[in-house]
Residue, then its C-alpha position, 0 to 999 in steps of 0.5 A: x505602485x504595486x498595489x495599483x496593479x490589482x485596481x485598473x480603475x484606480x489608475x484611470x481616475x489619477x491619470x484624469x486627477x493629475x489634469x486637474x491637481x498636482x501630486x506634489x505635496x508641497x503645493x497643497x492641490x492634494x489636500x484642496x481636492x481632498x476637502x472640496x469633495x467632503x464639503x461636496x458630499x455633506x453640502x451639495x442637496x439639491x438645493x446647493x447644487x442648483x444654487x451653485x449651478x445658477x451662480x455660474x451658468x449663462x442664459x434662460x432656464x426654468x427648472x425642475x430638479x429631483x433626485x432619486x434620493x430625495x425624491x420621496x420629501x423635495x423637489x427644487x424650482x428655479x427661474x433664471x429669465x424664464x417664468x416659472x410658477x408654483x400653485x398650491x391646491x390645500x383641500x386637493x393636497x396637489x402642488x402644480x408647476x410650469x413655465x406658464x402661468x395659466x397652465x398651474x391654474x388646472x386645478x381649479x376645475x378639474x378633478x385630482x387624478x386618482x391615487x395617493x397624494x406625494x405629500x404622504x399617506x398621512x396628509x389631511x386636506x386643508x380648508x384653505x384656499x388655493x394659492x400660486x407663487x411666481x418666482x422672481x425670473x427677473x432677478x434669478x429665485x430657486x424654492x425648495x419644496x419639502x413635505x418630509x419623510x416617515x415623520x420628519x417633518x422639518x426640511x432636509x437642508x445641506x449646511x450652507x443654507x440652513x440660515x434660510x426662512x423656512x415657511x409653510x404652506x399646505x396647513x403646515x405641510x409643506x415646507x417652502x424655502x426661496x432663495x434669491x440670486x439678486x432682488x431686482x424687482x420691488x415686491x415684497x420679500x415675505x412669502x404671504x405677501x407675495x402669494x396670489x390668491x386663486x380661488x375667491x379671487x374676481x381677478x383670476x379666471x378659471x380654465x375653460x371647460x374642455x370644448x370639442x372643437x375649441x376653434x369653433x368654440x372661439x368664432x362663437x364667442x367673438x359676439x359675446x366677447x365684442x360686446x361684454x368689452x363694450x359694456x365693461x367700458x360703460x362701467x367704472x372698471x379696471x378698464x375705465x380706471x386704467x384708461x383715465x391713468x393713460x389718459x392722465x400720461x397723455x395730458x402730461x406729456x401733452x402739456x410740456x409741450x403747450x407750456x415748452x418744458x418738453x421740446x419737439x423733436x423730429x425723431x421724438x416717440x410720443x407713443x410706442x406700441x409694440x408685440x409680436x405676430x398678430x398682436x404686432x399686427x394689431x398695433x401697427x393698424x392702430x398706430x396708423x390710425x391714431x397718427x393719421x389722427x394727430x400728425x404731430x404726434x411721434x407715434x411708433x409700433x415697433x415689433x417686440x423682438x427689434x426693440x430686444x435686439x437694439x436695446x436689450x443686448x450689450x451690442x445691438x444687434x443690426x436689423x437689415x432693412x430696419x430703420x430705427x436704431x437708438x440715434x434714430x429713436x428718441x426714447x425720452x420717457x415715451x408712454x409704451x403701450x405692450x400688446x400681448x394676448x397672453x400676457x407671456x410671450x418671451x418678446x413682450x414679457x421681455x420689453x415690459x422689463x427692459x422699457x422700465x429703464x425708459x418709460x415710466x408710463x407703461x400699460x399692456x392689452x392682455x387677455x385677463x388682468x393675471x398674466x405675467x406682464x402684469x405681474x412684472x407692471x404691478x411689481x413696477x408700481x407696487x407699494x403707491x399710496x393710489x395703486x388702483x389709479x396707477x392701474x397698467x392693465x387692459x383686459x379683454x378677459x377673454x381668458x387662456x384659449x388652448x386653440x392654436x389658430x388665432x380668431x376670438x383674442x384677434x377680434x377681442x383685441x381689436x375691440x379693445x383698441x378701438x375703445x383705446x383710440x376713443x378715449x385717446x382722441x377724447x382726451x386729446x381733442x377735449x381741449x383745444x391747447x392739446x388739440x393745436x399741438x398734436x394737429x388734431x384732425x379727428x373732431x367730435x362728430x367723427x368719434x360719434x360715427x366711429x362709436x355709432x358704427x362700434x356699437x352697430x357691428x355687434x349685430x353683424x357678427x352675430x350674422x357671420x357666426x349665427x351667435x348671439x351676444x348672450x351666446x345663443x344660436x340665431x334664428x334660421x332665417x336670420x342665418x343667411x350671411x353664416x351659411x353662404x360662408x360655410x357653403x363657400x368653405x364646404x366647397x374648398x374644403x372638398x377641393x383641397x381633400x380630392x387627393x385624400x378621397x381619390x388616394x382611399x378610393x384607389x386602395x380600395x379598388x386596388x385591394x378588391x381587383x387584385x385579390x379577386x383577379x379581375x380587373x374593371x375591364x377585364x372583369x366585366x369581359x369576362x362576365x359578359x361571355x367574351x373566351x378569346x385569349x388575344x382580346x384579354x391581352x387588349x383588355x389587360x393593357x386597358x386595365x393597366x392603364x386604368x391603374x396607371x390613371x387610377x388617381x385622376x380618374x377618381x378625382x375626375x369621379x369625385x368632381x363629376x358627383x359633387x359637381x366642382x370644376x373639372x379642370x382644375x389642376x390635380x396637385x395640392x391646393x394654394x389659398x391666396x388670402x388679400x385684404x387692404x388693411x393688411x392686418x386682416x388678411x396677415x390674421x387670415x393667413x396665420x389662421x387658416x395656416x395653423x389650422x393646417x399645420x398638423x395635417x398630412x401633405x395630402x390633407x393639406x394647402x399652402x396658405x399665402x396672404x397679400x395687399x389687393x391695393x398693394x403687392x397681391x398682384x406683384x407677388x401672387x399673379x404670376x403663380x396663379x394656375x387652374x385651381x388657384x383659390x383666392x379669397x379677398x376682403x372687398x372694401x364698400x365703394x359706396x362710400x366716396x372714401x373707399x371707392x378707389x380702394x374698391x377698384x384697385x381690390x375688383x383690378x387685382x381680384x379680375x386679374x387674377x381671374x382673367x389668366x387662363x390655362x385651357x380654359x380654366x382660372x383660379x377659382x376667386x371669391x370675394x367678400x364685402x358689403x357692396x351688393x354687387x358680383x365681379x364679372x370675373x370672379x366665381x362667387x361673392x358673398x355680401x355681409x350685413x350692414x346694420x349701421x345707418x347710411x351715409x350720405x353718398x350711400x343713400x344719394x347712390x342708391x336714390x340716383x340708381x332707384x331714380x328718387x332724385x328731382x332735378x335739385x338732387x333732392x330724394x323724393x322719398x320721405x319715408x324712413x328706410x330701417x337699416x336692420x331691414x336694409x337689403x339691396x338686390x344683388x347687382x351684377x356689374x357689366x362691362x361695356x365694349x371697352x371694359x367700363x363698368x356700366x350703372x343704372x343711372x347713367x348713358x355712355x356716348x357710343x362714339x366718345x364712349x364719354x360718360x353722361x351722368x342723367x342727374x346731378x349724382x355723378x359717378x365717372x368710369x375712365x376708360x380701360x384697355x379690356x377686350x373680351x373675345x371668346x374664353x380669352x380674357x385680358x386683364x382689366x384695368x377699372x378705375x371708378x371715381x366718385x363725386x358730389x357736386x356742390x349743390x350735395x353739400x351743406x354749409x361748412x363743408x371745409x371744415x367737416x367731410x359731409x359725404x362721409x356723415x350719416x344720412x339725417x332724414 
């Protein structure tokens, strides 16, 4: 119309109306948006707005949502598959929210920030104790906060949800509205029943204390950790109480087999571990144990995310190279063991709900008992008339631990494990039906080495971090295992942080000369007297190769103080980590990676990890230069069982070591408990041992002291302390063609046949190893050990003697 013409704007807002709406009077779109955009206004608060914008929308949220209108009396949560919890501070007058459930937790012992509280100036503290609410991320909640305006105290509701149940918290304070999209889980539906109390409540940790340095303050604390799990597991706690409800699933299951109502199946899963990353790690070496233990037994660790995409997606999603699928898996209510540290990764979170549907027996390994799996678990269960023996939860109550790099929670973890495969194994082989059924292997005399060695490793990582199991420095003399560690990496250390000092020493000596106008050379020419003009242009060229070399020459200055290799490469560093149990060296690399991960390039290394038994060689060698740092994880090949373990680690170890570049290797480390150094290697650190001796031990060690008699028996009768145990180190030679040469034994000069001097006999077979010069081939050793007859005591084919401790 004409009037439009003096309002553009009114013209451009009906030209993106009549998209949407006709004009035509007859079809009533008009009055339709006419109406809706009243309701609009009168109806759509925060709350509406964000109930309406759930309703419609697709995927994970937790959110947060304020306005600039009502942001003085209300704020809006909401949790839709993604965690979102409320914490309530009365005396403090604060409110905490986020995703993380630990996270709202701040207020226990941290002091409120100055200021006026949001709550009003009129607000008084309240003697009530802290409580957190958990919002239903499983089934999709909205909670409306409103702590009121200029006296009006009762909350600001559009309409449409007025009919809500309006409750108080903060002394009456607050007022506190949920509104739930659908009730999936079974907690209850009153708002006191569902708040968790935090303050006065032996289930709920603090925060730690701020540490300086949390990394270091989680390595001191394995000890202590370690061992406070042991001793709970002595105690009747919620530990024990959870472990008897496992092993009561156990026997269940057990039994339908004895009794035929369960039938065996090739693809059946008795037992399904699953996590991700390191706790996935974890699950994989404590699966292949306990199947090694009972073979008949379908036992499976499979990574959290992988059972998402099979069973968690209305299509499966394809795992290349995976081999399970669900035809391939028979998921008939199998017991589901859920490892996760924290207790709120997406991936293990997400199975404790999606296993519901196949397993009515699920437990989790967290690292406290109030995490968010065991919120989904204890709603699972909630409302039985034995709550406390249907417990799901198995603590290591080592708490949230704000440091990146994983050490404490991998070591607590692992503890707890192996106090889990105990009970297991107990409960199995405690009747002989059950035994028959899961070919039980392991008997009781191995569960007694297994918990003697258990007990007896506590001792030894007090010597690796020079802490006690009360938390209290070690004496110095006993700090011997903990300083040649930290030696080892001081060394590294300056390897890797040559470019950071070379780089600052080059700016200084580029700022000095150049702004006092005398270079090194030419500075100390003209100090000395020398005028002649030609000879300056000589020097100026040294001194510009000088600048141009600057950088290597400061580092060649820095190895030359410090006294490290001088013909290592100048570039940044690479740290090979290799260990047989894959677990290990995976934990290693993840942790010396994290640590790295905020550091500059110059400040920084590469961090690889690799199996010396397996693939270190295939994946590793062929990328080894000058330089290269190795650091391996050394089986004890004293003991019969891991003695080729042992010469595949010293094969891959030496290899390694042995490619060569103008005269100059990888610099390799290893470390074990065998007390004796490669020839190849740069260093070897020894760790402690503190369990008694096996038999094989302490018939090598007689046959090498030379205390054995004709018979094999040990002349020495006087008992040997192990805690006072500390063999010499013993450098292990090479003969001509590269066998590995032992007290103890003669080798034929023309056979080159090995003669064993008594009846302890330990063979070398013979290698393709020539040593000329600085030119070393690779070595390929190959020890096997074995114990004559005569060794072995009566029932020798029913129990492995050469692995049990030594009786004297």
């Amino acid at each position: 119309s004409e009037k439009n013409k003096n309002y553009p704007q009114m013209d451009s807002a009906l030209d993106v109306l009549i998209n949407y709406a006709s004009f035509d009077p007859e079809s009533g779109d008009i009055g339709k948006f006419v109406g809706e955009t009243v309701a609009a206004f009168f109806d759509n608060d925060l709350l509406h707005s964000l109930r309406t914008f759930l309703e419609n929308a697709k995927g994970s949220f937790g959110l947060s949502v304020t306005c600039s209108v009502d942001a003085k009396r209300q704020a809006v949560f909401a949790a839709k598959g993604q965690t979102l919890s409320v914490a309530f501070y009365p005396r403090r007058g604060v409110i905490c929210f986020g995703s993380e459930q630990a996270a709202v937790k701040a207020g226990l012992n941290y002091e409120v920030p100055e200021g006026t509280s949001s709550l009003g100036g009129g607000y008084e503290p309240v003697d009530e104790n802290a409580v957190r609410l958990d919002l239903d991320d499983l089934g999709g909640e909205i909670c409306l906060l409103d702590w009121g305006y200029a006296g009006d105290v009762s909350p600001a509701v559009s309409p449409p949800n007025r009919g809500l149940v309006v409750n108080k918290l903060m002394g009456g304070a607050v007022s506190v509205i949920l509104l739930h999209q659908q009730a999936v889980s079974n907690r209850p539906t009153k708002l006191q029943k569902r708040l968790v109390q935090l303050e006065q409540n032996e289930f709920i940790k603090p925060l730690l204390d701020d540490s300086p340095d949390p990394i270091l303050q989680d390595i001191r604390d394995i000890p202590k950790i370690c061992n406070d799990i042991q001793e709970d597991w002595k105690d009747v706690g919620l530990n024990r109480m959870t472990a008897w409800h496992l092993g009561q699933c156990i026997q269940k299951r057990l039994q339908g087999r004895v009794d035929g109502s369960v039938k065996t199946k090739t693809n059946e899963v008795d037992i399904l571990v699953t996590g991700c990353e390191v706790s996935l790690w974890l699950a994989e070496q404590f699966c292949a144990d306990l199947l090694k233990c009972f073979p008949q037994l379908g036992i499976k660790a499979v990574s959290s995310n992988k059972l998402l995409g099979l069973f968690g997606q209305e299509l499966s999603m394809p795992c290349i190279g995976f081999p399970y699928t669900k035809r391939t898996l028979d998921m008939t209510d199998p017991i589901v063991i859920i490892v996760s540290h924290s207790g709120g990764t997406f991936g293990p979170l997400a199975c404790s709900n999606l296993m519901q549907s196949f397993s009515s027996s699920i437990f989790a390994v967290t690292s406290e008992w109030d995490t968010q799996v065991g919120k989904q678990l204890r709603s699972m269960y909630h409302g039985g008339k034995n709550d406390l023996l249907t417990s799901r939860i198995f603590s290591t109550e080592v708490g949230v631990r704000p440091a990146e790099p994983c050490s404490v929670s991998v070591a607590a973890t692992h503890q707890l494990l192996t106090n889990i495969f105990e009970h297991i194994c107990l409960t199995i082989i405690s009747k002989p039906a059950y035994r028959a059924v899961s070919g039980a292997i392991v008997n009781e005399r191995d569960l007694q080495t297994l918990e003697r060695c258990n007990q007896d490793n506590i001792k030894a990582l007090e010597r690796i971090v020079a802490v006690d199991r009360n938390g209290v420095g070690i004496h110095e003399r006993l700090k011997s295992t903990e300083e040649d560690l930290r030696s080892a990496g001081d060394l590294w250390a300056e390897h890797i942080l040559e470019n950071v000092k070379a780089y600052i020493m080059t700016f200084f000596y580029i700022i000095v000369t150049v702004t006092i106008g005398y270079p090194l050379i030419s500075g100390i020419a003209y100090g000395a007297g020398l005028n002649n003009e030609s000879v300056f242009y000589f020097l100026r060229f040294l001194d510009a190769l000088v600048y141009f070399w600057l950088p290597q020459i400061n580092v060649f200055i820095l190895r030359f103080i410090q006294g490290r290799n001088m013909r290592h490469r100048m570039v940044g560093r690479t740290v090979v980590v290799g260990d047989p149990c894959p677990w290990v060296a995976q934990s290693a690399e993840a942790f010396l990676g994290k640590i790295f991960a905020c550091s500059y390039s110059i400040a920084g290394c590469n961090v690889l990890s690799g199996n010396p038994a397996d693939h270190l060689v295939h994946r590793h060698t062929h990328r080894v230069v000058r330089g290269s740092l190795l650091v391996c994880g050394r089986p004890d090949g004293r003991l019969t069982a891991l003695t080729t373990s042992e010469a595949s680690t010293c094969l891959a170890v030496n290899q390694a070591s042995s490619i060569q570049s103008l005269g100059g290797t990888c610099e390799s480390i290893t470390i074990g408990h065998n007390w004796s150094e490669l020839p190849l290697a740069e260093r070897a650190i020894f760790l402690e041992s503190f369990r008694p001796l096996f038999l094989c031990e302490r018939m090598l060690e007689a046959s090498e002291e030379g205390t054995l008699d004709s018979s094999g028996r040990d002349l020495t009768s006087s008992k040997v302390d192990p805690q006072a145990r500390k063999p010499k180190v013993k450098q292990m030679k090479l003969t001509a063609t590269g066998n590995l040469q032992s007290s103890g034994f003669t080798v034929d000069k023309e056979t080159q046949e090995v003669i064993p001097q008594r009846r302890f006999s330990m063979s070398f077979r013979s290698s393709s190893v020539s040593s000329s010069g600085d030119d070393i081939s690779k070595m390929s050793t190959s020890i096997g050990t074995s114990l004559r007859k005569s060794f072995i005591g009566k029932g020798s084919r029913n129990h492995d003697h050469a692995a049990d401790p030594l009786k004297h």
